[in-house]
C-alpha positions in Angstrom: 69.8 17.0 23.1 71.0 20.0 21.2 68.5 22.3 19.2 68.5 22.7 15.6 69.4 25.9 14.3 66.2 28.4 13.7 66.8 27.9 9.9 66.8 24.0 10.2 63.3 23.9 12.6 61.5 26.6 10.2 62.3 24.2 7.2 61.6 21.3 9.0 58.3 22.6 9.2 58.0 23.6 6.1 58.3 20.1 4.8 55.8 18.8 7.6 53.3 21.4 6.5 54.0 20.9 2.7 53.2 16.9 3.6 50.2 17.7 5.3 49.0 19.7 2.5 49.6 16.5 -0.1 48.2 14.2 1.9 44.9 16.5 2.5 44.8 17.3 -1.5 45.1 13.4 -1.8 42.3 12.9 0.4 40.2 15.3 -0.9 40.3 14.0 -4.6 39.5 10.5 -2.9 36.3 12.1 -1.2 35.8 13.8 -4.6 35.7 10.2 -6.6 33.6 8.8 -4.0 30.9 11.4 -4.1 31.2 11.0 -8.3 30.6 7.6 -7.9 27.8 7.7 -5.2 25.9 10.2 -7.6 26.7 7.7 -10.4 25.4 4.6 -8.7 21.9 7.5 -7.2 21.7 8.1 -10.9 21.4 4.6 -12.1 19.1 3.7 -9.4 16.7 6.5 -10.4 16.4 5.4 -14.1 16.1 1.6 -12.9 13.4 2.7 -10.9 11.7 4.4 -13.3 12.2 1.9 -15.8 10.8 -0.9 -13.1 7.8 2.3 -12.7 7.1 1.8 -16.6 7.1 -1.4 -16.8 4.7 -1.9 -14.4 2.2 0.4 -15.6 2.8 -0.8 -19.3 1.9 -4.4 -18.2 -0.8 -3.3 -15.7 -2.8 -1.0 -18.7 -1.8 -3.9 -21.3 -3.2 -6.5 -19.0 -6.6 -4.6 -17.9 -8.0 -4.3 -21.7 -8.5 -8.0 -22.6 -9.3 -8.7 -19.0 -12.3 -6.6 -19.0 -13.4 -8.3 -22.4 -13.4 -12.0 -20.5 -15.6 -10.5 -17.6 -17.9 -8.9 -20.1 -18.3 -12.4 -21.9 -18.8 -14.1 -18.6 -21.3 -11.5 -17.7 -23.1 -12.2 -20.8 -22.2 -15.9 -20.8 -24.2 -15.8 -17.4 -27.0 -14.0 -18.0 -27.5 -16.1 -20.8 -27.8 -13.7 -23.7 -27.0 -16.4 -26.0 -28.6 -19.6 -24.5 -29.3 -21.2 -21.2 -26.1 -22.9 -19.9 -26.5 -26.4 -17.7 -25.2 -26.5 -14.5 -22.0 -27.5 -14.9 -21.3 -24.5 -17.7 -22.5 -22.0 -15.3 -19.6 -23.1 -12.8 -17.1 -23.2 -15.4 -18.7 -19.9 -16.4 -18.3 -18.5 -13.2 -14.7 -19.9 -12.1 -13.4 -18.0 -15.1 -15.4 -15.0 -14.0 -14.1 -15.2 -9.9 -10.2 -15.7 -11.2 -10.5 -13.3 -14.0 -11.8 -10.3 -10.8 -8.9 -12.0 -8.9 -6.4 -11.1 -11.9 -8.1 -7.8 -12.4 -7.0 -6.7 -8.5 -3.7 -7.8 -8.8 -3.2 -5.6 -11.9 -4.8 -2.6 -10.5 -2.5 -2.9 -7.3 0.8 -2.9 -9.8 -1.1 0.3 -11.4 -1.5 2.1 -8.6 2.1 0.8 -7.2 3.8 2.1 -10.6 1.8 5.4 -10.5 2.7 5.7 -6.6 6.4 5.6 -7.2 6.2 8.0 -10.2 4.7 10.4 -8.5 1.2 10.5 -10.5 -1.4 9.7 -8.1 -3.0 12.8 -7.3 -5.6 13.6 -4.6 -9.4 14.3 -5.1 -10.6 15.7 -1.7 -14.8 16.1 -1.1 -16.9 16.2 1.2 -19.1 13.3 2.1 -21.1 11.6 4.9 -19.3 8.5 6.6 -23.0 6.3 6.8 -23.1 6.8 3.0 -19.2 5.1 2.6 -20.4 2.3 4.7 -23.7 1.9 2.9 -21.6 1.2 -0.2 -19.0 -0.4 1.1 -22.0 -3.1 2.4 -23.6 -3.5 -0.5 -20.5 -4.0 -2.1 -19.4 -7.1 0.1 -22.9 -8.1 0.7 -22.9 -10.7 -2.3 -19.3 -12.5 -0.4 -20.7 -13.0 2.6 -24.7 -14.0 2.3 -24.5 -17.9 3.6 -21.6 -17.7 4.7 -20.2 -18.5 8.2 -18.6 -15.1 9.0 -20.8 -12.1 9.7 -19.6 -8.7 8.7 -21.3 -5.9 11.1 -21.0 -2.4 9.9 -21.6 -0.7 13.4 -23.2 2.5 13.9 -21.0 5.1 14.2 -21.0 7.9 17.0 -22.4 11.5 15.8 -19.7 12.5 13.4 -19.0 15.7 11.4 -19.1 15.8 7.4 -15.4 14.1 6.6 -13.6 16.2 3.9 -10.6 13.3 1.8 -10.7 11.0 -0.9 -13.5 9.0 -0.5 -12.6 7.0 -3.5 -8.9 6.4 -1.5 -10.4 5.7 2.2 -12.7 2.9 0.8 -10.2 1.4 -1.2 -7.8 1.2 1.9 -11.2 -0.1 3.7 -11.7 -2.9 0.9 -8.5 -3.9 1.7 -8.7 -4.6 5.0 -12.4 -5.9 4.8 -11.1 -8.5 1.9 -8.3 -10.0 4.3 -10.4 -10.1 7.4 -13.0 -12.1 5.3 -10.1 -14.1 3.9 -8.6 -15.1 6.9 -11.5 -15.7 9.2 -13.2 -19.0 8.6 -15.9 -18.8 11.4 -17.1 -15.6 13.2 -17.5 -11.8 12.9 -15.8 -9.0 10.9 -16.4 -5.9 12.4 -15.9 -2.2 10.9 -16.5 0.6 13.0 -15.3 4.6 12.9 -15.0 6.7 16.0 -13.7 9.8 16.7 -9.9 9.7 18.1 -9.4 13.6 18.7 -11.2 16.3 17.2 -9.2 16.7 14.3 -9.0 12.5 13.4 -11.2 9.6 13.0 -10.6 6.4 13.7 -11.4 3.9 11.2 -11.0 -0.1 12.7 -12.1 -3.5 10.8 -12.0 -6.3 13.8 -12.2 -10.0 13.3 -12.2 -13.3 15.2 -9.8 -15.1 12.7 -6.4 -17.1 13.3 -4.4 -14.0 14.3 -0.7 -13.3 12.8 1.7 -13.6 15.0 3.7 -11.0 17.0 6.9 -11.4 14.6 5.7 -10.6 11.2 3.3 -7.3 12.3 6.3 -4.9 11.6 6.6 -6.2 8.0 2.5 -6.5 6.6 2.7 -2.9 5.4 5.7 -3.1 3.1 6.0 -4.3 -0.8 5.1 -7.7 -1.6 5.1 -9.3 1.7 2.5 -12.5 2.6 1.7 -14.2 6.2 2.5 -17.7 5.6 -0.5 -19.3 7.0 -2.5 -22.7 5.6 -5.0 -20.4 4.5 -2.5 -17.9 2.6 -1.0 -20.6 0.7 -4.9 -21.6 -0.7 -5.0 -17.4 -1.6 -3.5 -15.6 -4.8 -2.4 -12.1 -4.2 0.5 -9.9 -4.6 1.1 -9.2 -1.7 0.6 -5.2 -2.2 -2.3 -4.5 -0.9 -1.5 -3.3 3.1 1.4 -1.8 1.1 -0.8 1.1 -0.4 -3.1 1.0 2.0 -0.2 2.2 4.1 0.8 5.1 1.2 -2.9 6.0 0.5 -3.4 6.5 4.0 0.3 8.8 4.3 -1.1 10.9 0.6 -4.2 11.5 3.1 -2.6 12.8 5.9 -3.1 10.0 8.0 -1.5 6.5 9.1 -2.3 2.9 9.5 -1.9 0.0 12.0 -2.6 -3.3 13.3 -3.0 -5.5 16.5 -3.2 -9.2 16.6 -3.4 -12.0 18.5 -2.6 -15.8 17.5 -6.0 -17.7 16.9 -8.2 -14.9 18.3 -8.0 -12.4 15.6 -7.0 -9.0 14.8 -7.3 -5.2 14.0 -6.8 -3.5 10.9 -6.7 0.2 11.7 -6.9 3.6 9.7 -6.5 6.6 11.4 -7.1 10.0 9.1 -7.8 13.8 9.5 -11.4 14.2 9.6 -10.5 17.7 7.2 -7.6 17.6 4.8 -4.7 19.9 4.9 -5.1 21.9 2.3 -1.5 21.9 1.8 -2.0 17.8 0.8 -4.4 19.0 -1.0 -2.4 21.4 -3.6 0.2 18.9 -4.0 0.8 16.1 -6.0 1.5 12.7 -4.5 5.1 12.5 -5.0 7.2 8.5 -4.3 
C-alpha cells in the first residue's frame, strides 16, 4: 500500500480534526438546549408548586373561619344556652359537632402541608418536663376512650433529663399516632411509652394490639396522601397526611420516625428525637 505524500496525510488530518471540531460544537449546543430546557421545565415546576403551596393554605385559612363558628354554635347548642334540647337534638347536635372537629383536622393538616413546602414553619424550641407532655396528652384523649373497649396506658417513663424541642411539634406527631392506634384497634390496649435510646436521643413508642398493616405497605405510610386499605379505613375520613408530617416534624426536630407491624397482632408507631436540639435547627427556618 503506498503512503500518501506528507502534504496529503497533514491535510487529511486537517479535515478529520476540523470534523471532530463540528461535530463537538454540534453536540455541545445540543447539551446547551437540553440544560435550557431542563431549567425551563425546574422553573415551571417551582411556580406550580408554589401555586399548589397557595392554594392550599388559601383554602385551609378560608375553610378554618366558618368552621370554628359551627363548633362554637354546637358548643352553645349543647350547653344549652338557648333551651334544653330533647334527646334526639343533642345527637344531631353532636354529629355536627364530631364531623365539623373531623373537618377541622383535615384543614389544619393541608395548613401545615402548604406552610411545610413553603418553607414557613419555623421551630419554637423550650424546655419542658416529658410527665407534663403525657399529662396533657391524657387528658386530652381521656374523653375518646372512657367506656370504651381499648385502654390507652401512658407508662411511666424511666428517670429522664429536662427535653429541650418543640413541645407543641412532638405532641402533635404523638396525637397522630395516638389517633390511628385508637382508630384501628377495636379491642385491647394502646400503649405510649418514652425511654432513653442513647444519651443524646429519646425514644418515643405508641404500641397497640390492633389488626396490624401488612409487611407491603410499611415503606409507603409516611409519604403524601397515602391510606391502608383496611374495612375499618374505608368507615374513616382522613387525608391521608397525617404520618406524612409527622415524618417532616420529626426531620425539622432533628430526629426520625418509624414503624413495626404485624398482621392482626398490632403495631408500633415510633419517634425517635434528640433529647437537646442542635442549635443549628434551631437558627434556621424550616425550609421544603
Amino acid at each position: 500500500m503506498n503512503a500518501l505524500p506528507p502534504e496529503q496525510e497533514i491535510q487529511q488530518l486537517r479535515e478529520q480534526a476540523a470534523s471532530l471540531r463540528a461535530e463537538l460544537e454540534e453536540t455541545n449546543q445540543g447539551v446547551l438546549a437540553l440544560y435550557a430546557e431542563l431549567d425551563q421545565q425546574a422553573e415551571q415546576l417551582r411556580e406550580v408548586s408554589d401555586l399548589k403551596s397557595r392554594f392550599l393554605s388559601y383554602m385551609s385559612h378560608e375553610f378554618r373561619t366558618p368552621l370554628g363558628s359551627i363548633l362554637s354554635m354546637t358548643r352553645l347548642l349543647e350547653d344549652g344556652m338557648d333551651g334544653p334540647l330533647n334527646e334526639e337534638q343533642l345527637r344531631q347536635v353532636r354529629f355536627i359537632s364530631a364531623s365539623s372537629a373531623e373537618l377541622r383536622e383535615m384543614v389544619d393538616d393541608l395548613l401545615d402541608l402548604a406552610k411545610i413546602e413553603a418553607g414557613r414553619i419555623t421551630i419554637s424550641p423550650a424546655w419542658f418536663d416529658l410527665m407534663d407532655l403525657f399529662s396533657a396528652l391524657r387528658g386530652m384523649f381521656r374523653p375518646l376512650v372512657d367506656g370504651n373497649r381499648v385502654d390507652l396506658v401512658f407508662e411511666d417513663p424511666p428517670p429522664l433529663p429536662m427535653l429541650y424541642t418543640d413541645d407543641k411539634k412532638l405532641a402533635q406527631i404523638l396525637r397522630n399516632f395516638i389517633s390511628n392506634a385508637l382508630k384501628f384497634t377495636p379491642t385491647g390496649r394502646v400503649v405510649v411509652s418514652a425511654n432513653l435510646e442513647s444519651e443524646e436521643c429519646v425514644r418515643f413508642s405508641v404500641r397497640d394490639t390492633g389488626i396490624g398493616i401488612p409487611s407491603e405497605v410499611l415503606s409507603t405510610l409516611f409519604k403524601d396522601f397515602v391510606q391502608v386499605d383496611t374495612p375499618l379505613q374505608r368507615g374513616l375520613r382522613g387525608t391521608g397526611l397525617g404520618l406524612s408530617l409527622c415524618k417532616r416534624f420529626a426531620e425539622l426536630l432533628g430526629g426520625k420516625v418509624g414503624v413495626q407491624s404485624t398482621p392482626g397482632e398490632g403495631s408500633e408507631f415510633y419517634v425517635t428525637l434528640p433529647l437537646k436540639l442542635d442549635p443549628e435547627r434551631e437558627r434556621a427556618d424550616a425550609h421544603p
